[in-house]
FINU-639022 format. One record per residue: residue in three letters; x, y, z of N, C-alpha, C, O in turn. Coordinates in steps of 0.02 Angstrom, whole numbers, plus 50000, padded with zeros to 5 digits. Each point is the difference from the previous one (the first is absolute). Example, Ala and Ser with C-alpha at 12.3 -4.5 7.8 and 13.67 -1.06 7.14 Angstrom:
<nodes>
ALA506604971650390499555005950000500455006050000500524999950033 SER499305005449931500425005950003499615005550037500255005550008 
</nodes>
This chain:
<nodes>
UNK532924825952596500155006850024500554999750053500034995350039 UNK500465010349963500554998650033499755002850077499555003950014 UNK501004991850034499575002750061500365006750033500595001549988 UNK499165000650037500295009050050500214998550042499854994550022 UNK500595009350008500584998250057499685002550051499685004849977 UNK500154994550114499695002450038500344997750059500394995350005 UNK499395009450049500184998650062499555002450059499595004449988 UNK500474992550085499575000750033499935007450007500435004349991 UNK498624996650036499975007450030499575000550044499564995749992 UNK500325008850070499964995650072499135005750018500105005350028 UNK499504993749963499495001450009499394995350038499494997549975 UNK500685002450071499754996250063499184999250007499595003750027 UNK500344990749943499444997750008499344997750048499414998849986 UNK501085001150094499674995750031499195002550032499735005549998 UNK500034987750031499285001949993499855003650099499574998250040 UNK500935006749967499845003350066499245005649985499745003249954 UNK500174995150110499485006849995500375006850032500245000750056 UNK499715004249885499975005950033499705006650026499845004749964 UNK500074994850128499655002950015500345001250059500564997550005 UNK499185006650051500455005050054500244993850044500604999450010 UNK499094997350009500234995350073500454995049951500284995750033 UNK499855004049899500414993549965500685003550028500115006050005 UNK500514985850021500625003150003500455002149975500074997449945 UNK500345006750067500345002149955500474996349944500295002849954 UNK499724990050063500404997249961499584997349938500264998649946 UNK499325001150061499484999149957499945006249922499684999349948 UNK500695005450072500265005849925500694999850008500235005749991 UNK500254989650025500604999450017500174998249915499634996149970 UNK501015007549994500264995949965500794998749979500255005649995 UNK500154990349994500865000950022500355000249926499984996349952 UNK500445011850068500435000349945500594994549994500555001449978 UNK499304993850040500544993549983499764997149918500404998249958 UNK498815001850033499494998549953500215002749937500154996249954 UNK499865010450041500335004549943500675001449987500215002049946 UNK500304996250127500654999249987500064994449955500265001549947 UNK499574992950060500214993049959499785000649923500284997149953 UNK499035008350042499755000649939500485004849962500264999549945 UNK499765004150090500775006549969500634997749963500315002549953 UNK499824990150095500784995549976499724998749932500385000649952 UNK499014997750039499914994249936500215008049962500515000449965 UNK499115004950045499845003549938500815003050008500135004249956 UNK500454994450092500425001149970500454994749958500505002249973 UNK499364991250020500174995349979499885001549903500395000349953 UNK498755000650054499725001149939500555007749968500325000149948 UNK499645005250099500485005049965500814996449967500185000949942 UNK500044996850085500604995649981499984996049932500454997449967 UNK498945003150024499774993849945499795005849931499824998249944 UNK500255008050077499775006649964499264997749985499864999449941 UNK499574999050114499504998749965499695008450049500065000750061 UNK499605004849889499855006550039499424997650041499604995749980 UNK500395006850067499384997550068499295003549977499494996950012 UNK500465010449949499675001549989499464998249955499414999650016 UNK500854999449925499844997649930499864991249996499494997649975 UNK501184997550063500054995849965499664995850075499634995549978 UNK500365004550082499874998250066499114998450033499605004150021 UNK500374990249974499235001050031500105000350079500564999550025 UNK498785001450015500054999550065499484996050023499405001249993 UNK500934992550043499184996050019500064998750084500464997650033 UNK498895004949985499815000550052500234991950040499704994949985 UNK500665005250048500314992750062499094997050019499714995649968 UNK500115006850068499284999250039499564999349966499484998750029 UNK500485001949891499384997949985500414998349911499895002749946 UNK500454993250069500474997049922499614994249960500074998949940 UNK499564998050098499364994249991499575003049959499744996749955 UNK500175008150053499535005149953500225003249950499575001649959 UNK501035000150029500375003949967499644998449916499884994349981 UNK500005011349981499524998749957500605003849926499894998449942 UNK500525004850071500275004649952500454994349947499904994049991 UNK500705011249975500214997749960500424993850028500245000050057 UNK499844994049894500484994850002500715003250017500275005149977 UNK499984989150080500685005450035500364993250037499794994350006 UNK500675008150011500474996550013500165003250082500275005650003 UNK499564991050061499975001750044500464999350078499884996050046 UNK500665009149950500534998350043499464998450081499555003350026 UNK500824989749994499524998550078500605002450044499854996150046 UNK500385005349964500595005650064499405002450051499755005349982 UNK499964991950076499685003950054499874993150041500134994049996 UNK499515010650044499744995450062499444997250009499565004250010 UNK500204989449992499484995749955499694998550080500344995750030 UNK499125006950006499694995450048499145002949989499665004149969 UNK500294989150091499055000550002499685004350056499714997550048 UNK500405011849939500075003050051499225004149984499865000649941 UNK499725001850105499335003050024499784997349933500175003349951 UNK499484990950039499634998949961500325000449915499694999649947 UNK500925001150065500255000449907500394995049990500464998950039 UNK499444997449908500564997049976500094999749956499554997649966 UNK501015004250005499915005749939500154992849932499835000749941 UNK500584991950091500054995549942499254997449970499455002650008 UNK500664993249965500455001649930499565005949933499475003050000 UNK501124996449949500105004849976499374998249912499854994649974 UNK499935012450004499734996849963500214998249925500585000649982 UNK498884997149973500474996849933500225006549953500155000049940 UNK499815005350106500325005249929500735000950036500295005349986 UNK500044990350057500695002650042500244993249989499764994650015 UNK500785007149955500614992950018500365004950041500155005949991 UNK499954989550060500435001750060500584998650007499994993949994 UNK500585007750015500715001449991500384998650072500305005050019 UNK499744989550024500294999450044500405001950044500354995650026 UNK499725010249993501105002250032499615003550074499615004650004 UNK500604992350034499745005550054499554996450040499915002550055 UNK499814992849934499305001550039499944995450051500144994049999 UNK499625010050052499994997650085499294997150004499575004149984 UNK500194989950035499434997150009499984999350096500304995650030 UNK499355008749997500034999850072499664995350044499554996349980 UNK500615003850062499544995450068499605003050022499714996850045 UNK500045009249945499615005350052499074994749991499754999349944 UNK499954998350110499444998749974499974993250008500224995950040 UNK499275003749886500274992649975500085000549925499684996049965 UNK500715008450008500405000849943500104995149951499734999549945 UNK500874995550095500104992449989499724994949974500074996349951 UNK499525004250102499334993849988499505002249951499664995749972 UNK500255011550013499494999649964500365001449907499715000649946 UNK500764999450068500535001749942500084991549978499984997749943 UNK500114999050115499964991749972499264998049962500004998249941 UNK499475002250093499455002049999499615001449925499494998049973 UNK500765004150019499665005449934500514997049946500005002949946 UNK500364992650059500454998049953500605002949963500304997349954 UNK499895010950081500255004649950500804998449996500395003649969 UNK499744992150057500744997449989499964995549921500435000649957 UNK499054995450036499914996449940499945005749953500484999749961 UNK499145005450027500055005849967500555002849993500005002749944 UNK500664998450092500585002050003500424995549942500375002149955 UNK499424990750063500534997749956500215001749913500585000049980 UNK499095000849996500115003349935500355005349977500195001949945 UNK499855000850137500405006150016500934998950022500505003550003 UNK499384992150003500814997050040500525003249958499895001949943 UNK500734998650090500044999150056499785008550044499955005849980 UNK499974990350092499635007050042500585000950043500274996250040 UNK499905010849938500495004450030499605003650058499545003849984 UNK500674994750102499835000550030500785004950047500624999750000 UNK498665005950047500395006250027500274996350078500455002950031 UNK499294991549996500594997150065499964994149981499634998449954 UNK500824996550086500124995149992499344993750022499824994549977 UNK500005009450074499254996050047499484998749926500104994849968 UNK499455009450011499794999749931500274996549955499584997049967 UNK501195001850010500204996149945499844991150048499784994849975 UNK500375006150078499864992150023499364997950002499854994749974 UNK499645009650062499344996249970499704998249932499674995149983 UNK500585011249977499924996849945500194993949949499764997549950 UNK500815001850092500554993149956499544995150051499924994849968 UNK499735004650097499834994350026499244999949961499644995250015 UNK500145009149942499494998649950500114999749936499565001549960 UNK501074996350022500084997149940500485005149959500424998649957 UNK499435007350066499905006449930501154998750009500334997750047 UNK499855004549897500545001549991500175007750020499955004249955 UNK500264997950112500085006850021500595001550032500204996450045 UNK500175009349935500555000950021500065007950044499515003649999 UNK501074998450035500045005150032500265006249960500605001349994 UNK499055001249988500115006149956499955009050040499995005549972 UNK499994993150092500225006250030499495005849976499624999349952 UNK500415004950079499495006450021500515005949926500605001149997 UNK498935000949962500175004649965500275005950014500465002649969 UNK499125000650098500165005750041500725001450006500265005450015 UNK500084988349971500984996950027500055005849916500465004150002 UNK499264995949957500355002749934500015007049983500265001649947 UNK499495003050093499865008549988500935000850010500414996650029 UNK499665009649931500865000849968500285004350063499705004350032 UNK500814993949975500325002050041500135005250028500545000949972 UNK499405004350067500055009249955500825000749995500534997350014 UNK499215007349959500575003049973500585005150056500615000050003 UNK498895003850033500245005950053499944996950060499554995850009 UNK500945006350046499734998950089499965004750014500385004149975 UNK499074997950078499795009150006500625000250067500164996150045 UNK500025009149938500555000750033499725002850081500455002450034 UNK499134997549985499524999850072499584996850005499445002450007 UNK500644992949991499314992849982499725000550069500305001550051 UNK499024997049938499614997850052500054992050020500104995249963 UNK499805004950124499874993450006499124999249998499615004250025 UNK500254991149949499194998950002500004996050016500394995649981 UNK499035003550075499734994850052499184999349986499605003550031 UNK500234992049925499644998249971499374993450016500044994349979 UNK499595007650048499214994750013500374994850056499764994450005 UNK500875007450040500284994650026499464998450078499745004650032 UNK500204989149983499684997850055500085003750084500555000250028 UNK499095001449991499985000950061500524999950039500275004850028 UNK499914987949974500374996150036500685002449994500445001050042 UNK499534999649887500735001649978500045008850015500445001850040 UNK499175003049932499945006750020500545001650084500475003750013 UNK499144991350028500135003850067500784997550016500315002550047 UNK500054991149898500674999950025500515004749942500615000050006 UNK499095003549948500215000949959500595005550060499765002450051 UNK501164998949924500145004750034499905007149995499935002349944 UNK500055001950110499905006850000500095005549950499595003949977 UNK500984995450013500245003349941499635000649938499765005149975 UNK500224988850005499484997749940499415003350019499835004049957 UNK499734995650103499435001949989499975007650007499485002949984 UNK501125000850042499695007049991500135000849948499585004049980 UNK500924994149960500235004149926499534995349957499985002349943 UNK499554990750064499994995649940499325007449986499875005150033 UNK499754991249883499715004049964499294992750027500004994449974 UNK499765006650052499314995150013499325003249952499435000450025 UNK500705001449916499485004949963499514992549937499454999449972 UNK500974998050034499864995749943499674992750036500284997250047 UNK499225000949930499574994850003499744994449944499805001749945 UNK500224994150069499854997249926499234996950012499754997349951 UNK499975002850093499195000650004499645006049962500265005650001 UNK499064993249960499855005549953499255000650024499744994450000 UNK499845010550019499335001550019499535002949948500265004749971 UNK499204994050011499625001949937499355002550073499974998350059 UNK499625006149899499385002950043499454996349994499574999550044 UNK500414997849902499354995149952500444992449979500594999749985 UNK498994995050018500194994450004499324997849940499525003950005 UNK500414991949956500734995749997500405006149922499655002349955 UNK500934998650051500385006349981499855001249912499914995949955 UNK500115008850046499895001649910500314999249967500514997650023 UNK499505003349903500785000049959500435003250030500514998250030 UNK499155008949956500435006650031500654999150068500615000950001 UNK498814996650059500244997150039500624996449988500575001550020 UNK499264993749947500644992649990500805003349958500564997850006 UNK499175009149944500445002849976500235004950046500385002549959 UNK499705000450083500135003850068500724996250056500535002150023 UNK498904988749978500604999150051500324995649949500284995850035 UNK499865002649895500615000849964500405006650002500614999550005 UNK499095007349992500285007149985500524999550084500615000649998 UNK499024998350069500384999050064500694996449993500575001950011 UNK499104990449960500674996249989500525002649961500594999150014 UNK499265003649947500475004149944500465004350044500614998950002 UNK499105006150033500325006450038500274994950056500584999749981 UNK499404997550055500254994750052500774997550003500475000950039 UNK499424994949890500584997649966500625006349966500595000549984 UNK498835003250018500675005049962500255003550068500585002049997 UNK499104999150059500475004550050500434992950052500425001050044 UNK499344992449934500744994750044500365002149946500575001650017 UNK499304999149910500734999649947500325007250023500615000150000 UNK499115005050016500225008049994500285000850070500545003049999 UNK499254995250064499985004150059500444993550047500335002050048 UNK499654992049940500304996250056500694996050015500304996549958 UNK499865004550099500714999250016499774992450016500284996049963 UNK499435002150066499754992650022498945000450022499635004850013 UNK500284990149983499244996149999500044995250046500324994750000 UNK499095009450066500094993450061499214998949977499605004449985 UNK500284987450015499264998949984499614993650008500314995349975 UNK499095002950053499864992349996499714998849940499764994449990 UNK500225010849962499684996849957500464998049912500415003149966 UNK499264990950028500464998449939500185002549939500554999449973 UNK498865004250001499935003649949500125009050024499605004149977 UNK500714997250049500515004550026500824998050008500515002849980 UNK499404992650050500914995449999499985000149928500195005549980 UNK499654990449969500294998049929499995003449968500545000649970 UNK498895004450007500405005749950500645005750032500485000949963 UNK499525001350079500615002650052500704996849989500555002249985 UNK499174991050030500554994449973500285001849924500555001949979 UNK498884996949992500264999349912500175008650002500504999049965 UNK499515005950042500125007850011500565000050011500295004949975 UNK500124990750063500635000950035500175004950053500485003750012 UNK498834994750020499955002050087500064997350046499554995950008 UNK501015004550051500004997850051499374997350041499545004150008 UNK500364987950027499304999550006499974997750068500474996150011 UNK499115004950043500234993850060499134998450001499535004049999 UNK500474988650005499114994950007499884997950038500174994150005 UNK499475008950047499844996950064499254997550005499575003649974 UNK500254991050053499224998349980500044994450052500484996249999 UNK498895003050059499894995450031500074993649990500194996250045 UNK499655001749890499444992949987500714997849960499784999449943 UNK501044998750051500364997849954499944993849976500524997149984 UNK498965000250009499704994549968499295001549956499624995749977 UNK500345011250020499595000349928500154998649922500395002149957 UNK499024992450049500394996949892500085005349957500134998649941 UNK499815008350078500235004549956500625001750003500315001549949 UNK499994998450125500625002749980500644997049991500565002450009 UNK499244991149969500644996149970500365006349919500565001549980 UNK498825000050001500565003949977500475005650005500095004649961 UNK500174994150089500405004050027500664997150021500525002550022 UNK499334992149964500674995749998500575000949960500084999949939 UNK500355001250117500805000849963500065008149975500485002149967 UNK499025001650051499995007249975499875004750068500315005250011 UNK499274992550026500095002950054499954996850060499634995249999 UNK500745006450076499564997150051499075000550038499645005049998 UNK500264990750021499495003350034500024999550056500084994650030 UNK499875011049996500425000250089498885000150037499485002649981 UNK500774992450081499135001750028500285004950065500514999250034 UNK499025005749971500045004550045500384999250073500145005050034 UNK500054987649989500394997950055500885000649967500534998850029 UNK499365002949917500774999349966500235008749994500555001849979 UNK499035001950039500225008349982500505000950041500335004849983 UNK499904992150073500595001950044500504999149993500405002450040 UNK499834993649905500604998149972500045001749914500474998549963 UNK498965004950020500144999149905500295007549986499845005650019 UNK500704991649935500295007749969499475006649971499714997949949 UNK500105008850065499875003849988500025004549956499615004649990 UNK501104993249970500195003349944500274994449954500604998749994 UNK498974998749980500214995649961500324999949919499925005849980 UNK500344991149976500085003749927499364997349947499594995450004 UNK500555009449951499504995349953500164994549967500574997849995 UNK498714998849972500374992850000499905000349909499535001949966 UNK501094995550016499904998549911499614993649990500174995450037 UNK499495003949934499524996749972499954999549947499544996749975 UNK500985006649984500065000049917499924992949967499694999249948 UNK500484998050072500064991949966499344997650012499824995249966 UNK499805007050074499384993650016499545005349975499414998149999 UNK500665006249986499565006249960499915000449938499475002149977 UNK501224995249970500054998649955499624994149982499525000449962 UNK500694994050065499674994449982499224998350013499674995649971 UNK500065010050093499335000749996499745003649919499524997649970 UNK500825007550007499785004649970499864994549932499475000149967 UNK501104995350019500174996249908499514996050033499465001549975 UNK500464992950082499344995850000499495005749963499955000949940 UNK499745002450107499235003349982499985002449943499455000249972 UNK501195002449990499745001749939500134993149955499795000649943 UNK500514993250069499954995449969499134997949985499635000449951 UNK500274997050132499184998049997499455003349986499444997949984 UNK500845009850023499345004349949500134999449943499515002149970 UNK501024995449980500015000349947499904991649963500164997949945 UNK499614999950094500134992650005500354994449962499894995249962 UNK500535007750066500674997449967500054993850042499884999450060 UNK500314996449899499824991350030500704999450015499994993950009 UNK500525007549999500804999550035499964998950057500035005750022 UNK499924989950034500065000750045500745004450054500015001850059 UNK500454998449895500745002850009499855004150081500194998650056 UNK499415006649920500065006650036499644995650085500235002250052 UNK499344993149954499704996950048500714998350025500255002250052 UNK499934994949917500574994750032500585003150034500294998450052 UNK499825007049903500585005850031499685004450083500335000550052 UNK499065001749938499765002150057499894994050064500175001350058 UNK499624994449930499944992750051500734999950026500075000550061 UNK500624998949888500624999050033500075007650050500254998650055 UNK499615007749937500135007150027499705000150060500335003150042 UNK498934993549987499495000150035500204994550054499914999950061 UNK500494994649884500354993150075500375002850038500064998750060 UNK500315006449902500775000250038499825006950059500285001550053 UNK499005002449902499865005050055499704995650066500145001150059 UNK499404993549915499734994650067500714998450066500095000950060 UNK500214996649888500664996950034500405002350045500314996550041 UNK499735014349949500295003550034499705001750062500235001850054 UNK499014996849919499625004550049499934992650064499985001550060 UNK500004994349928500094994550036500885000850051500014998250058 UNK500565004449911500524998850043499915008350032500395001650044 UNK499285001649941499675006550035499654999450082500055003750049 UNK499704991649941499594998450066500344997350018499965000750062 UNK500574995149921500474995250044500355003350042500134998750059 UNK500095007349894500545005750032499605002950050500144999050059 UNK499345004949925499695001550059499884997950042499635004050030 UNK500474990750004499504995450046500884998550027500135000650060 UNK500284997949901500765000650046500075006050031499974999950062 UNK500155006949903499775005050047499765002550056500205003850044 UNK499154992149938499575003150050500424996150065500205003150049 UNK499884990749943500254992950034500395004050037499825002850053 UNK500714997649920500815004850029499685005350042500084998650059 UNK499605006449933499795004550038499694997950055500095003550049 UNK499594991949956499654999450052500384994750072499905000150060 UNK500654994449885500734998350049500305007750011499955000050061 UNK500245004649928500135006150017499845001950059500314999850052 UNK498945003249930499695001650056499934996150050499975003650050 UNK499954987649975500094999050028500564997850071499934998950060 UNK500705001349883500595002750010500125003550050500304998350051 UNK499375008949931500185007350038499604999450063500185002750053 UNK499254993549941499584998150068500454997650049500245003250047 UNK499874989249934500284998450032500815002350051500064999250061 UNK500335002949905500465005150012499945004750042500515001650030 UNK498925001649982499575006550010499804997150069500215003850043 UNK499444990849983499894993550067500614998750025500105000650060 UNK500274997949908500514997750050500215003750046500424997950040 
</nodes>
């Protein structure tokens, strides 16, 4: 029997109790989850397979169980051992389809992912197209053949129109960063949009899980409709914006999270001590080339097409983005260098 084409769908399993004194993060759930699931099903549209008719949907959080039809299962999301779920591995009605997938540290993820053997389970699967670079290395130091295959989210089409009064949106950004953000910005930005999602009842229903897809949907369509630029710490806000051909600026405390290597060579990530010097109006960035070659991988390996070609072409697109983003920091850090012989410059001058 031939197998059905499917992709993740985000109906949150975990084992919180809900009741009045539980915290609120505890019915917390992030439209980053359904953004990444959205890329696949626009990948699958590309492939003319109809979402309606021809598309299964299998639940991320409980895929171990997954009982339905034989399918073919794009892994594009975020893989950790968080309140009691772990959603690997997958069961024998899913061959799993590699491109995307982030295996996290949150926990003990890692260890129990070593643990449970599910890298030996992977291999049959090879090669594993992985969404940062941190993930493709643990897995190559366990044998598996895994390469950097970039975040799908990079592939939503470009639009077509710029609203000719775009909003700036200032989006889930940190604290830290909020209070240096400049003036200007904060009386005109649009702060309406959140990518945190609240359900009343836990753990969430279908209904539910189809809702904060329906959010993500309307989300994505007002950065494509309404924005002049996207200030944001969060990633899955930067990359489809990105792939949109929206101006983007990424500010985020922690610039050593293994997630956001992919962001290399596509954008900076400025940490909140850097807002005093970063351009404000920045342009958008083309990404056409590393969009493309994301797009021919994934529909290569969903179709499993044994060519490695399209790997090899994206690996050369992804070095040279590594490579830039490496003389990026160099430049910056001269910069910063110069400015601060500057300023001490004017001190001194200023004493005498």
């Amino acid at each position: 029997m031939l197998k059905q084409y499917a992709r993740m769908f985000h109906q949150y399993k975990y084992t919180m109790q809900d009741h009045p004194d539980s915290p609120m993060w505890s019915r917390e759930g992030n439209i980053g989850d359904p953004v990444q699931s959205l890329a696949v099903e626009n990948i699958y549209t590309k492939m003319g397979i109809c979402e309606n008719r021809d598309l299964l949907l299998v639940n991320r959080d409980d895929m171990s169980m997954y009982s339905g039809p034989a399918c073919y299962l794009v892994m594009q999301s975020w893989f950790g051992h968080y309140a009691d779920t772990f959603p690997l591995p997958w069961s024998d009605k899913i061959a799993p389809v590699f491109i995307g997938f982030h295996l996290n540290t949150v926990n003990d993820t890692r260890e129990k992912f070593v643990a449970e053997k599910i890298h030996l389970k992977m291999k049959p699967f090879e090669p594993i197209g992985c969404r940062d670079r941190n993930t493709m290395r643990f897995l190559q130091a366990l044998g598996l053949k895994a390469y950097f295959s970039g975040c799908m989210t990079l592939t939503f089409d470009t639009r077509i129109n710029t609203p000719k009064n775009g909003k700036i949106f200032v989006v889930d950004l940190a604290k830290k960063a909020m209070k240096r953000l400049p003036q200007k910005i904060k009386d005109t930005a649009d702060m309406s949009i959140t990518h945190l999602y609240y359900w009343d009842h836990y753990p969430v229903s279908w209904e539910g899980a189809l809702e904060l897809e329906q959010e993500a949907r309307k989300i994505l369509n007002r950065y494509r409709d309404e924005a002049s630029l996207v200030i944001t710490s969060r990633l899955h806000v930067a990359m489809p914006c990105v792939a949109f051909g929206i101006p983007v600026i990424f500010i985020h405390g922690n610039n050593n999270d293994e997630r956001f290597d992919v962001l290399h060579g596509i954008l900076p990530i400025y940490h909140p001590r850097d807002m005093v010097w970063l351009d404000w109006n920045p342009k958008a960035v083309n990404i056409d080339k590393l969009k493309n070659a994301i797009i021919k991988n994934a529909i290569d390996r969903i179709l499993q097409n044994q060519d490695m070609s399209s790997i090899k072409e994206l690996e050369q697109i992804t070095d040279e983005l590594e490579r830039r983003s490496k003389k990026t920091i160099i430049d910056k850090i001269t910069i910063l260098y110069k400015r601060i012989i500057k300023r001490l410059v004017n001190i001194l001058l200023k004493n005498r």
